[in-house]
C-alpha positions as CSV (number, residue, x, y, z in Angstrom):
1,X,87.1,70.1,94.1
2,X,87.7,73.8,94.6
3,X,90.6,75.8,93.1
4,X,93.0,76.2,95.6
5,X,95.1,78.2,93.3
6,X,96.3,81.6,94.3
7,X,94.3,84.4,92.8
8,X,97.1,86.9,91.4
9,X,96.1,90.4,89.7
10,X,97.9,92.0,87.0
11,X,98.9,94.4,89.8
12,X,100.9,91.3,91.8
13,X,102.5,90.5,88.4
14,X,106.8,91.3,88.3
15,X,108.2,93.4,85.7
16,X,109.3,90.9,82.5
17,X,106.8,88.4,83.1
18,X,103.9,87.9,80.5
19,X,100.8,86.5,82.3
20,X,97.4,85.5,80.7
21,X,93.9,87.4,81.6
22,X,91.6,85.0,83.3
23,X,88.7,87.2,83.9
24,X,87.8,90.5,84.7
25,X,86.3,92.1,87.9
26,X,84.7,95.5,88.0
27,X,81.2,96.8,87.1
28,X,80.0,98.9,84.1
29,X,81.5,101.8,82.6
30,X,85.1,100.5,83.9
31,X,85.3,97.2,83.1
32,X,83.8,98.3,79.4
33,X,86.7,100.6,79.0
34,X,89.3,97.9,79.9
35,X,88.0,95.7,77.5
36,X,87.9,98.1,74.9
37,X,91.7,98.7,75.5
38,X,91.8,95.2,74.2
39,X,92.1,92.6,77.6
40,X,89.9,90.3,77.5
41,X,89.7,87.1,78.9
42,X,92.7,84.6,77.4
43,X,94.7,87.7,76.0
44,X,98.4,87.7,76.6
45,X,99.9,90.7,78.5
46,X,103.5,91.3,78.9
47,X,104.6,93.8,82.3
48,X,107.3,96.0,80.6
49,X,107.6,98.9,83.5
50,X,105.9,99.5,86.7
51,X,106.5,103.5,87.9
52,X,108.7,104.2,91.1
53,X,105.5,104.2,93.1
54,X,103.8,102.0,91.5
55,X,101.6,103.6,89.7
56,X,101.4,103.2,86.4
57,X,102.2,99.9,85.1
58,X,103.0,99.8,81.3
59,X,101.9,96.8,79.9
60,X,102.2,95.5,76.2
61,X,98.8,94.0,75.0
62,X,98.1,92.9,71.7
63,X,101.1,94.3,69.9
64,X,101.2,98.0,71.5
65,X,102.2,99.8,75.0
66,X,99.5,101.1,77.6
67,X,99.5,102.4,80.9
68,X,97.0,101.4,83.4
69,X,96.5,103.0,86.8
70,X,96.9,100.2,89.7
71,X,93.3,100.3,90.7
72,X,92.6,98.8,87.3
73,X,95.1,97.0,87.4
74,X,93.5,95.1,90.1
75,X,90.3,94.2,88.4
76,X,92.6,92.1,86.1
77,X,92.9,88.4,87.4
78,X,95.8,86.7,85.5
79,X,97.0,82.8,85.4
């Protein structure tokens, strides 16, 4: 039976909400660099602030604060 859950990106995700990382998207140098921020696949991520345009979102992963533009933000699928 397929999944017929709606696929949500950290991007989608509302200020105060803590979602888990299901997988992530992306090719190469950029999804390396994501996972060396530390998300990776079943890591916890709490949305603390998302800027007045939207870009950046500040996150809190693993214990400290980072930024991440929206376009990576969107490689991020999250349960």
């Amino acid at each position: 039976m397929p999944d017929t859950k709606e696929v949500r990106t950290l991007k989608d995700v509302g200020v105060g909400d803590t979602v888990t990382v299901r997988r992530l998207t992306g090719e190469g140098a950029v999804k390396r660099r994501i996972m060396d921020m530390g998300i990776t696949k079943g890591t916890s991520v709490f949305v603390r602030k998302v800027a007045p345009l939207g870009d950046p979102i500040e996150v809190t992963v693993r214990g400290y604060e980072l930024s991440l533009r929206k376009a990576d933000a969107e490689m991020i699928l999250v349960d």
